[in-house]
C-alpha positions as CSV (number, residue, x, y, z in Angstrom):
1,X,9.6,36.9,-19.8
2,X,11.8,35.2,-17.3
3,X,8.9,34.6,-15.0
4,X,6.9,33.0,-18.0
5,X,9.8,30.4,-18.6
6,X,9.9,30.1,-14.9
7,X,6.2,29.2,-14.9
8,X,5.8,27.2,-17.8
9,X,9.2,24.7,-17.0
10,X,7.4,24.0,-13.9
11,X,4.1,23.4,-15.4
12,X,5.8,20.9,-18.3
13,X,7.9,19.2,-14.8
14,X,4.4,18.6,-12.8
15,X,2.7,17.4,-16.7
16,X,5.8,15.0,-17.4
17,X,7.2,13.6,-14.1
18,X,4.2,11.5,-13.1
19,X,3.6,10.3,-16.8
20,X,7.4,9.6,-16.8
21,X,7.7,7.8,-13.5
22,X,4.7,5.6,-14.9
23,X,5.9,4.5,-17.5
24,X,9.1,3.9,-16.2
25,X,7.6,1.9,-13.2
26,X,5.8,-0.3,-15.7
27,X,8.9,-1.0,-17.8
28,X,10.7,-2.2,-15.0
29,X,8.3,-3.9,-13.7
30,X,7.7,-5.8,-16.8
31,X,11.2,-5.5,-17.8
32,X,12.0,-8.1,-14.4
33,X,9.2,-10.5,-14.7
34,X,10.5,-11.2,-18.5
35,X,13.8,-11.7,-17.3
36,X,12.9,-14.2,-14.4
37,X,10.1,-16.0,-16.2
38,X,10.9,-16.4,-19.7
39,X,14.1,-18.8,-18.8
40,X,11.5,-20.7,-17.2
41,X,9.6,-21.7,-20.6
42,X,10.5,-24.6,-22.7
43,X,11.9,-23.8,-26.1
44,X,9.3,-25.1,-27.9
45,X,6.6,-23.4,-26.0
46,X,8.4,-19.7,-26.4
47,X,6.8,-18.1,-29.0
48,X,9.8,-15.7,-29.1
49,X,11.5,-19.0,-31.1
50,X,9.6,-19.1,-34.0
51,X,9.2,-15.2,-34.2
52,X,12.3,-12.7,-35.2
53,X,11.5,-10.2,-32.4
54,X,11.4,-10.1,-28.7
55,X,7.3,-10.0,-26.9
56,X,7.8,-7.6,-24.2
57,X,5.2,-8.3,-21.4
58,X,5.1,-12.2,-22.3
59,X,6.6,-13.2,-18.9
60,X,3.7,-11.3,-17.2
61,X,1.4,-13.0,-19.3
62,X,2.6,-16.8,-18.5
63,X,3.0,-15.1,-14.6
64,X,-0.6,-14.6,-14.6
65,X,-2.1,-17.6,-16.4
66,X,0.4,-20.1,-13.9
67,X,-0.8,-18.0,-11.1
68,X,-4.2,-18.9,-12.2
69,X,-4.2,-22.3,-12.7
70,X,-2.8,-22.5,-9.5
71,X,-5.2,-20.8,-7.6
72,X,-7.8,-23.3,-9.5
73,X,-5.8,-25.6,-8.6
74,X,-5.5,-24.9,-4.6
75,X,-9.5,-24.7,-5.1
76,X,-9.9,-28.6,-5.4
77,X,-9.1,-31.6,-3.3
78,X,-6.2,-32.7,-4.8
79,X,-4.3,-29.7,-4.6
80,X,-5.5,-28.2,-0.9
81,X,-4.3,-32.4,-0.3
82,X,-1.0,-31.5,-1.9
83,X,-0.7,-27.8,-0.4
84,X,-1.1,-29.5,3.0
85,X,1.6,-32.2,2.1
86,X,3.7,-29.1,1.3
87,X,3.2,-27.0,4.6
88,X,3.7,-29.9,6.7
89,X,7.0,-30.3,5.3
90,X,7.6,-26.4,5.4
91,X,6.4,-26.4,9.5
92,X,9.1,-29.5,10.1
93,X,11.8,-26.7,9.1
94,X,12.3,-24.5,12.3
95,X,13.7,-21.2,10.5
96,X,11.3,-21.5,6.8
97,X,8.4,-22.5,9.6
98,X,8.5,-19.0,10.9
99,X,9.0,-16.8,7.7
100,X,6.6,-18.5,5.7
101,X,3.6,-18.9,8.1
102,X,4.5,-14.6,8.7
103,X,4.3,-14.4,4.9
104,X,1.0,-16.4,4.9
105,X,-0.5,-14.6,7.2
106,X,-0.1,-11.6,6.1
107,X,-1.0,-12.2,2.2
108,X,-4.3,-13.7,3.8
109,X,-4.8,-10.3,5.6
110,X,-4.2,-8.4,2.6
111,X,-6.3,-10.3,-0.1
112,X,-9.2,-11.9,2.2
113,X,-12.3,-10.2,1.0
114,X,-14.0,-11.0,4.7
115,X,-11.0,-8.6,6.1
116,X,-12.1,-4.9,6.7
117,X,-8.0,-3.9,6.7
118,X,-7.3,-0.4,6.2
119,X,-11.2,1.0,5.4
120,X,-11.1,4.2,7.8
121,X,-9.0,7.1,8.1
122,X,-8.4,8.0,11.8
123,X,-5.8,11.1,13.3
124,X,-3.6,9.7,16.2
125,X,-2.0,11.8,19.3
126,X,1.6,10.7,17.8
127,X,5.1,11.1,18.6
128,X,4.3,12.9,21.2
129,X,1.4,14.8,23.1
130,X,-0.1,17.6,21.3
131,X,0.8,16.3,17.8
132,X,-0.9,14.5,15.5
133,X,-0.8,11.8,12.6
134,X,-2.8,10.2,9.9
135,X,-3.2,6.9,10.6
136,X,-5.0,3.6,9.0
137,X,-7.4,1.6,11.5
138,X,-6.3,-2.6,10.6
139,X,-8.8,-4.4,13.0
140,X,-9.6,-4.8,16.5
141,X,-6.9,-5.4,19.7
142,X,-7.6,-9.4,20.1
143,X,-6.1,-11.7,23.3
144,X,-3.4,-10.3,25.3
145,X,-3.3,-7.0,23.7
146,X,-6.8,-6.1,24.6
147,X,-7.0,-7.1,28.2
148,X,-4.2,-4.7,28.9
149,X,-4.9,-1.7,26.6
150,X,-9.0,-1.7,27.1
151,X,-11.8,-3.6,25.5
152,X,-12.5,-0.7,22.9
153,X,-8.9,-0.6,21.6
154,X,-8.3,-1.1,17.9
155,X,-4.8,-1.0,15.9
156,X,-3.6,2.2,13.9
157,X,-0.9,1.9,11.1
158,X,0.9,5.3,11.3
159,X,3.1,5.6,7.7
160,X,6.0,7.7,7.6
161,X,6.4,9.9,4.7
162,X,6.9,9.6,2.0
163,X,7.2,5.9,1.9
164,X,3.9,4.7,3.2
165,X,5.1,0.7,2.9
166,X,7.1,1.9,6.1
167,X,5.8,3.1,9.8
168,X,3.9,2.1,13.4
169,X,1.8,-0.3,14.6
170,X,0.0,1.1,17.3
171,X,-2.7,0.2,19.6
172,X,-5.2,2.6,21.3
173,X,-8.7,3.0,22.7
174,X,-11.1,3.5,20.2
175,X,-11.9,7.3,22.0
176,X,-8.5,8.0,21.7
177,X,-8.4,8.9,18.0
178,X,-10.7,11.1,15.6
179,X,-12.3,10.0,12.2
180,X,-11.6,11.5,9.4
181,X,-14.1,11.9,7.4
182,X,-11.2,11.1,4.2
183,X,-11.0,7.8,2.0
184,X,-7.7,5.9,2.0
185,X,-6.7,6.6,-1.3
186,X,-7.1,10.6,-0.4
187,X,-5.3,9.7,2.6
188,X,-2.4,8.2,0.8
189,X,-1.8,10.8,-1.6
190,X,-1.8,13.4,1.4
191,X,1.2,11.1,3.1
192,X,2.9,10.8,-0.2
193,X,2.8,14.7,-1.1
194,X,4.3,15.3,2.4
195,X,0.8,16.7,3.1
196,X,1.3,19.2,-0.4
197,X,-2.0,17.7,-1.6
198,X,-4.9,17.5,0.8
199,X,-8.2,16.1,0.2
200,X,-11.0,18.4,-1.1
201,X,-13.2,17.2,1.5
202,X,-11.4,18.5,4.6
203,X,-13.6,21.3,5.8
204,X,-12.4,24.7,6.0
205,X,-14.5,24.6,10.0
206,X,-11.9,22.3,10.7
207,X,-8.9,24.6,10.5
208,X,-7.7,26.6,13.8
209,X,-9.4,30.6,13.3
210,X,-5.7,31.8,13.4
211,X,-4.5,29.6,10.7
212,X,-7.5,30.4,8.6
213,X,-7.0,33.9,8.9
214,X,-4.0,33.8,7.6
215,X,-5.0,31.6,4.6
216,X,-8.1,33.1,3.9
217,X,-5.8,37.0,3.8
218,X,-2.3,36.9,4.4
219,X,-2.1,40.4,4.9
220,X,-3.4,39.9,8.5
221,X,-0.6,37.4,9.9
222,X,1.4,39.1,12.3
C-alpha cells in the first residue's frame, strides 16, 4: 500500500508540475506586459473604461499590434529614413553606442531567416581532455579568429545545465567535434533534464559494451 501511494504521488507530481509551471509562466508573463503597457493607453482608447471588469492579456494584445505597425513601418522609406535619424543619434552617444549596436546585432542573428544559428547538434572535447559536451554549432570562425584557429574552424555554444540561456563560446576545427545525429529541441530537453531525458534516436551501438552490459542486465556489473 505504501509503495502504491509512493508511486502514484510521483506520477500526479510529473502530470501536474509541467502543466503548473505553464500556466504559471504564462500568467506572469502576461500578468507584466499588462502592467507595463496598459498605463501606456489613453483613457478613451482602454476598453477596460467602458467595461466593469479587468481584460487580462490586453496589454499583449496592443504589444503585438504596435510591434506590428512598427515593423511595417521600418519596411518603408520614411521610417528606415527615420530609424537612421534615430541610430545616428544613438552612435553620437559613446556608452548607448556600444550596448545597443551589441543588442542589434544580436536580435539580427537570432531572427534573420538567411542565418543558419544553432541548426546542428555537435559533442565537444570540453572542460577538459577525455570529456565531453553537447554543444550548438552558430556559424563559421570569420577574420582574426580563423587565421589563427584554422580555416575549417566553426563556433560551438556549450550550455550549462540547467539554464541553457547561460554557457561557452568556443571555437574549434570542424574535425575536432562529432555530429550528432539529434535535433536542437531534443538536444535542449537532454540539457534541461540534466541529461534524465535523452533522445529516442541515440543508438544503443553508440554506448561503451561495458555500459551497455550493465544497462541491458544489471546483474552483470561488477
Amino acid at each position: 500500500m505504501f509503495r502504491w501511494l509512493r508511486n502514484s504521488l510521483l506520477t500526479g507530481i510529473v502530470v501536474a508540475l509541467p502543466v503548473t509551471v505553464t500556466v504559471w509562466i504564462i500568467y506572469t508573463f502576461v500578468h507584466f506586459v499588462d502592467r507595463v503597457i496598459k498605463p501606456l493607453i489613453p483613457s478613451q482608447y482602454n476598453p477596460e473604461t467602458y467595461l466593469p471588469f479587468a481584460l487580462p492579456g490586453l496589454g499583449v494584445v496592443v504589444a503585438v499590434v504596435a510591434l506590428t505597425l512598427l515593423g511595417a513601418l521600418a519596411a518603408n522609406f520614411f521610417g528606415r529614413t527615420l530609424i537612421g535619424v534615430g541610430e545616428r543619434l544613438l552612435n553620437s552617444v559613446p556608452l548607448v553606442r556600444n550596448l545597443y549596436g551589441a543588442i542589434k546585432q544580436i536580435a539580427e542573428t537570432v531572427f534573420s531567416s538567411r542565418q543558419q544559428s544553432f541548426q546542428e547538434v555537435v559533442l565537444v572535447e570540453f572542460p577538459t581532455q577525455g570529456s565531453y559536451a553537447v554543444g550548438f554549432v552558430t556559424a563559421a570562425a570569420q577574420g582574426e579568429i580563423k587565421e589563427d584557429v584554422g580555416e575549417d574552424s566553426i563556433g560551438v555554444f556549450v550550455p550549462t545545465t540547467p539554464n541553457p540561456t547561460s554557457g561557452f563560446l568556443l571555437y574549434t576545427p570542424r574535425s575536432r567535434v562529432k555530429r550528432l545525429d539529434m535535433s536542437v529541441e531534443e538536444a535542449a530537453k537532454m540539457i534541461i533534464s540534466f541529461g534524465l531525458v535523452t533522445p529516442d534516436g541515440l543508438a544503443r551501438a553508440d554506448v561503451p559494451e561495458i555500459i551497455k552490459e550493465e544497462i541491458i542486465d544489471p546483474a552483470k556489473k561488477t
